[in-house]
C-alpha positions as CSV (number, residue, x, y, z in Angstrom):
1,X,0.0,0.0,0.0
2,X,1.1,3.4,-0.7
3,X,1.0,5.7,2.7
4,X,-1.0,8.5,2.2
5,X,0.4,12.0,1.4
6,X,3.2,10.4,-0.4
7,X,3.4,10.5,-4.3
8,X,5.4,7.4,-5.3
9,X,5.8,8.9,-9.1
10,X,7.6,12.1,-6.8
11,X,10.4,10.8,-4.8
12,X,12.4,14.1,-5.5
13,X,11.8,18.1,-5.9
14,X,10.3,19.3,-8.9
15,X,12.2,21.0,-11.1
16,X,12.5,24.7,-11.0
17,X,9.8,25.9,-13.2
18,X,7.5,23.5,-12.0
19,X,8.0,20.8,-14.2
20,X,8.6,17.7,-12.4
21,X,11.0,14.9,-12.8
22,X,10.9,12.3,-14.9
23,X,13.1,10.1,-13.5
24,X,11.6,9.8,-9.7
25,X,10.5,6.6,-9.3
26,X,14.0,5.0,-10.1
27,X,14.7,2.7,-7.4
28,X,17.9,0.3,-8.4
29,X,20.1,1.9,-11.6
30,X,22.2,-0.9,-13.6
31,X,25.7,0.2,-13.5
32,X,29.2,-1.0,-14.0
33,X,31.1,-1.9,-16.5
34,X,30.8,-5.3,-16.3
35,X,26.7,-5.1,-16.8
36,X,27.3,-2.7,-19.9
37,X,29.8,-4.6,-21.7
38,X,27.0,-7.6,-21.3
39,X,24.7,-5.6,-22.8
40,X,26.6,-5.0,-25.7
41,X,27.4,-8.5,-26.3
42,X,23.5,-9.5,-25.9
43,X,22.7,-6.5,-28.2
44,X,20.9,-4.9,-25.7
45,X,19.9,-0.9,-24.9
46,X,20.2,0.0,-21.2
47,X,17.2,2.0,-20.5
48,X,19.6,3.9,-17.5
49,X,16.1,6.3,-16.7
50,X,12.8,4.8,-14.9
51,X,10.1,4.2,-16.9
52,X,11.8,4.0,-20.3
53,X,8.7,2.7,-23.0
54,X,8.7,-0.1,-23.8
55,X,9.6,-1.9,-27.8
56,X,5.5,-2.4,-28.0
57,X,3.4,0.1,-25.4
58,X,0.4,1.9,-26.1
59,X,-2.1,3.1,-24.0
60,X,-5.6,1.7,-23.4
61,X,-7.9,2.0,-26.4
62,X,-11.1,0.6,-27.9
63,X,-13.0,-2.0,-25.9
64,X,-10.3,-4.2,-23.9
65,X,-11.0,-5.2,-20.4
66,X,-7.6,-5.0,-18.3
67,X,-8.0,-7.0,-15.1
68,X,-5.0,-5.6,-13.0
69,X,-4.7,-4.8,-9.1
70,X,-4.7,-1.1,-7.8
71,X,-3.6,0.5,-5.2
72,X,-3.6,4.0,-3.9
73,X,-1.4,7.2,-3.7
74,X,-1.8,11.5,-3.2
75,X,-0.3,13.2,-5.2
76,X,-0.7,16.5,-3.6
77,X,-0.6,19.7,-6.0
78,X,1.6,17.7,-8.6
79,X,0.3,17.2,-12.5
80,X,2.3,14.0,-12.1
81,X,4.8,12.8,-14.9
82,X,2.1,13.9,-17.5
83,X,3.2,17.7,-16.4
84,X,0.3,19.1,-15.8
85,X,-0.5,22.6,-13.7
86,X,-2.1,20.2,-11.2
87,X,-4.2,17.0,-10.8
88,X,-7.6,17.6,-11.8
89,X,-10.1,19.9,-9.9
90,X,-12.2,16.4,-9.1
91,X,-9.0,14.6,-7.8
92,X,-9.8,11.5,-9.7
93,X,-6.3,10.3,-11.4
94,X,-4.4,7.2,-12.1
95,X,-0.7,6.8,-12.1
96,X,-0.5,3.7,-14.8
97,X,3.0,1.5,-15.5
98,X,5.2,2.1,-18.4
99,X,3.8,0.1,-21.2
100,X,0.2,1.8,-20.5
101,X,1.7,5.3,-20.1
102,X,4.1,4.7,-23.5
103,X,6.0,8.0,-23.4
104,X,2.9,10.1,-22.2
105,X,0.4,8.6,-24.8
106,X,-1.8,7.8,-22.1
107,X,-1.3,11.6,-20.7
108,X,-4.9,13.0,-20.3
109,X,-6.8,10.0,-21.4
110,X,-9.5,8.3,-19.3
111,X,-10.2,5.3,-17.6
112,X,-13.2,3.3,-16.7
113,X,-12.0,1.9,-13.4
114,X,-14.3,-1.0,-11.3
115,X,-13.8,-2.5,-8.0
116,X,-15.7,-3.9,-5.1
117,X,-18.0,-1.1,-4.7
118,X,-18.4,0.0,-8.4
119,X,-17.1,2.0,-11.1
120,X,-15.0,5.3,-11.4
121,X,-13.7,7.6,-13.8
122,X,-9.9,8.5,-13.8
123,X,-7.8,10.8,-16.2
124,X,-4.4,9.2,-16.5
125,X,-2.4,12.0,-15.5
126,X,1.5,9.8,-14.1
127,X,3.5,6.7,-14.4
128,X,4.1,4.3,-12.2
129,X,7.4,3.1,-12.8
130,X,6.9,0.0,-10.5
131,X,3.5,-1.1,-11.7
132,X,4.2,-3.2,-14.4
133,X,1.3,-4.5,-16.5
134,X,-0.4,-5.9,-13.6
135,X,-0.8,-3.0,-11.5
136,X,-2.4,0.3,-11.5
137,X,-2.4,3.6,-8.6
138,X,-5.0,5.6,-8.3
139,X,-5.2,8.3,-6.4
140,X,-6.9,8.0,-3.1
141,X,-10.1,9.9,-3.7
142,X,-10.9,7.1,-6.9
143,X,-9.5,4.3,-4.4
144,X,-12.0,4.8,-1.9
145,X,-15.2,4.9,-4.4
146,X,-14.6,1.7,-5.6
147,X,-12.7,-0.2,-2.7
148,X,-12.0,-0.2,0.9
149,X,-9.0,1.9,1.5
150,X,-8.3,-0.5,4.7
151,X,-7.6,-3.0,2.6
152,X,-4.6,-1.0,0.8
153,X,-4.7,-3.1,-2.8
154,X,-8.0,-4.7,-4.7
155,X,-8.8,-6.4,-7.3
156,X,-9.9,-4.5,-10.2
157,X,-10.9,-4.3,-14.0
158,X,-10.8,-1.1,-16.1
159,X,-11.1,-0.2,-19.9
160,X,-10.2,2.8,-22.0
161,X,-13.2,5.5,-21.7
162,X,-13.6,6.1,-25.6
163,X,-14.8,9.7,-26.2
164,X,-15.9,11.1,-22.5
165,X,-17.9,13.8,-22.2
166,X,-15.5,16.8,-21.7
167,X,-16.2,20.3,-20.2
168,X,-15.0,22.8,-22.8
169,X,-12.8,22.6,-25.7
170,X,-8.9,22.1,-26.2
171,X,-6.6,23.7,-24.1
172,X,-2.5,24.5,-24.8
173,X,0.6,25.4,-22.4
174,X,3.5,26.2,-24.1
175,X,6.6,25.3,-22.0
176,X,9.0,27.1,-20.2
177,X,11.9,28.1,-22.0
178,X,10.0,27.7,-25.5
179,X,10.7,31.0,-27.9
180,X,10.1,31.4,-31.5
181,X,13.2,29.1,-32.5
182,X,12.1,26.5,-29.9
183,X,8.3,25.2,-29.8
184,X,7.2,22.9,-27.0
185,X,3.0,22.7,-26.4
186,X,0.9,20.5,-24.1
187,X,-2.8,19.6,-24.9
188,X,-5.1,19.3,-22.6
189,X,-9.1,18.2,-22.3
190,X,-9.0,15.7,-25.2
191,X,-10.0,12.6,-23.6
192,X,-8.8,10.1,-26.2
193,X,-4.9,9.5,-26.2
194,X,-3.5,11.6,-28.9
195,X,-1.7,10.6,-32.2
196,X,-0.6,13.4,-33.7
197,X,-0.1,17.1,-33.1
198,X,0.6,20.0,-36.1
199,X,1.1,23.1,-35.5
200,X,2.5,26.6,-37.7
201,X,3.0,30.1,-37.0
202,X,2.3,33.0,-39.7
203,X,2.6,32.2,-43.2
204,X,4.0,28.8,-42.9
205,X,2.8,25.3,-43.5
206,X,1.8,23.0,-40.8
207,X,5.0,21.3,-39.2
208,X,4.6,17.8,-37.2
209,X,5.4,18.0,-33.8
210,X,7.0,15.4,-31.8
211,X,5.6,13.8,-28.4
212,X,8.2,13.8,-25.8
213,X,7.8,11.7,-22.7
214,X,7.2,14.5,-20.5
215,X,3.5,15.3,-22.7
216,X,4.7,18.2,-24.7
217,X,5.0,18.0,-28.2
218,X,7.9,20.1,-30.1
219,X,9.1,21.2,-33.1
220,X,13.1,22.0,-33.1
221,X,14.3,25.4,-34.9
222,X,10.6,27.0,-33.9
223,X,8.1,28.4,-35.8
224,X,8.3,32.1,-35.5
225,X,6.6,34.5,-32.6
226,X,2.9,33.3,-33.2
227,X,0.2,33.2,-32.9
228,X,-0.1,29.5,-34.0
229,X,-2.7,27.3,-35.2
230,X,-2.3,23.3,-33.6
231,X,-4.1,20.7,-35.6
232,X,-5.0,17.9,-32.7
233,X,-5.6,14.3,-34.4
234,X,-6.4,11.7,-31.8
235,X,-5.9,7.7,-32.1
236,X,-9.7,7.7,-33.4
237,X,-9.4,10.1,-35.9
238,X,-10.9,12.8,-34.6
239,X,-9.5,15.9,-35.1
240,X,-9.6,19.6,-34.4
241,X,-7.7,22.5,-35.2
242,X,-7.3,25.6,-32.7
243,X,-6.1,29.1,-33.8
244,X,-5.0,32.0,-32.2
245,X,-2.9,30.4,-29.6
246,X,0.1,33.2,-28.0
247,X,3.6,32.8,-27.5
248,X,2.6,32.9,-24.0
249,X,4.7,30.0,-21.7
250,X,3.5,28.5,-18.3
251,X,-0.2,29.6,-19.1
252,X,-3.0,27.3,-20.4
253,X,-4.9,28.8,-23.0
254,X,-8.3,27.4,-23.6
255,X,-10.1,27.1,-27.2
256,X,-13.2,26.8,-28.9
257,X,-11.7,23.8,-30.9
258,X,-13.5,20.0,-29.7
259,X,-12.3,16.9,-31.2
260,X,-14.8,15.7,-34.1
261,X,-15.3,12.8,-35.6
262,X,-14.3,12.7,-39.5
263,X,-17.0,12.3,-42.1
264,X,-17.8,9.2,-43.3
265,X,-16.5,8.0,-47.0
266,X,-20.4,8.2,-48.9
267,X,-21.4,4.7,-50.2
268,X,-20.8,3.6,-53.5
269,X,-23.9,2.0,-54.5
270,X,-26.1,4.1,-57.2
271,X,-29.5,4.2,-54.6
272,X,-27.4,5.9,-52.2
273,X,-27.6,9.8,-52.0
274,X,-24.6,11.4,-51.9
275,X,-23.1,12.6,-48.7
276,X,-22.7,16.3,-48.2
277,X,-19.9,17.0,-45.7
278,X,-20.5,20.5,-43.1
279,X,-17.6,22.8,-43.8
280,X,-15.6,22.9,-40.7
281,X,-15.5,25.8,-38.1
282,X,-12.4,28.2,-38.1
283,X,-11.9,26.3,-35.1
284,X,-12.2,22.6,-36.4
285,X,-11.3,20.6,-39.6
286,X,-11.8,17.9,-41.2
287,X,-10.2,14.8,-40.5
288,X,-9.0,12.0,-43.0
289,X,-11.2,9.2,-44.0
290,X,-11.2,6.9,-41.3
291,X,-13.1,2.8,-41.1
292,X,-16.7,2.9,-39.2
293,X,-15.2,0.5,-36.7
294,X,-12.3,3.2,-35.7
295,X,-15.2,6.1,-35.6
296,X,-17.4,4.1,-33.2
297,X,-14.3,3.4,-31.2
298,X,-13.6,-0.1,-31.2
299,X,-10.4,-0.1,-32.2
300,X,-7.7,3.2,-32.6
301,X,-6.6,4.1,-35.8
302,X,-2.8,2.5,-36.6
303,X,-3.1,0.2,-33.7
304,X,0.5,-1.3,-32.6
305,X,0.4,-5.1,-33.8
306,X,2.5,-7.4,-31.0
């Protein structure tokens, strides 16, 4: 059991702009150079930070049913390993192990947790470097709704929540230290892991940015002063794309923009009207084609095959 008021993803200071560190729950370190010169022989990488992803991880998607234990943890003010300002304003968060968390995929995705007493709803928001695949933490708020806390651990079962309702639309934090020759975003309030993030400052062309396992996304050599538009695409499809968004670090900035659903490809057959496609918002645009069984969320789009 995890004693209360401890973090076990926050064994040491945060950094000093807020940012905490990613390499906290490291217990043991392989060193020597004995064990290295092993490695090399077997053609292995040391991983020599906590939680390094593993070849095949992704987080929770579509309709699987995980049946893992679960314990419980606080982590006080923290955002966790996801970085964000703070846990959310409900308190219900999960701390999942590195193969679920895969480099901050999982960051701000939600989980349909159920125990003894019933079923919660948790926003994956750290890593547990110690969980494994058979393990999940959850903060103690969640804990106690669907277990008894006295018993410390329980037995539990939990599924990716595919498309939860949301409060509002996308939101974006640039990162300390990011300038015009350095981008670095977080996005926040999706609910569906994210696939891929775009984003371009005045008159350029949309630049991919990449996920770093700290849940900002960046683009190296920068993108000018701003404002920028982001294009969000999550593992689903959906996508939206938010304009107007400041060189402004350590702030979130909230949008209009909410993650749609592309439009179906019409049928073929002759005694099917055509479809006619809405134009998209300023704030929104339309995805690419994507297969019904993605849309309805049984399966993420460019699933990882092990």
């Amino acid at each position: 059991m995890t004693a209360p008021g401890t973090d076990p993803a926050n064994d040491t200071p945060d950094d000093t702009n807020g940012t905490p560190r990613r390499n906290r729950r490291v217990r043991h370190l392989l060193t020597g150079a004995g064990v290295t010169a092993l490695a090399a022989v077997l053609g292995i990488t040391l991983a020599v930070r906590g939680g390094a992803t593993p070849a095949c991880a992704a987080p929770p998607t579509g309709n699987t049913v995980h049946k893992v234990k679960a314990s419980f943890y606080d982590a006080g003010r923290s955002g966790g390993n996801c970085s964000f300002p703070g846990p959310p304003a409900d308190r219900l968060y999960v701390a999942v192990g590195s193969s679920a968390y895969s480099g901050s995929a999982a960051c701000g995705s939600y989980l349909d947790v159920t125990g003894p007493k019933g079923t919660v709803r948790v926003m994956v928001m750290d890593q547990c470097g110690g969980c494994g695949t058979g393990k999940i933490d959850l903060s103690t708020e969640a804990f106690t709704k669907i277990a008894d806390r006295a018993q410390g651990i329980a037995q539990v079962t939990y599924r990716a929540a595919v498309n939860p309702p949301l409060d509002g639309g996308l939101t974006f934090r640039l990162k300390g230290g990011a300038s015009r020759y350095w981008f670095a975003v977080q996005v926040g309030n999706h609910g569906n892991p994210l696939r891929s993030v775009e984003a371009k400052g005045p008159g350029g062309g949309f630049r991919k940015a990449a996920r770093q396992s700290d849940n900002y996304w960046t683009v190296e050599g920068g993108l000018g002063a701003g404002p920028y538009s982001i294009r969000v695409t999550d593992v689903y499809g959906r996508q939206a794309t938010a304009t107007a968004i400041r060189m402004v670090t350590k702030q979130v900035q909230r949008s209009t923009a909410v993650l749609t659903a592309p439009t179906p490809t019409p049928s073929s057959s002759p005694s099917a009207p055509p479809s006619v496609a809405p134009s998209p918002t300023p704030s929104e645009s339309v995805a690419p084609t994507a297969t019904v069984e993605a849309l309805a969320g049984a399966a993420p789009l460019n699933a990882p095959r092990c």
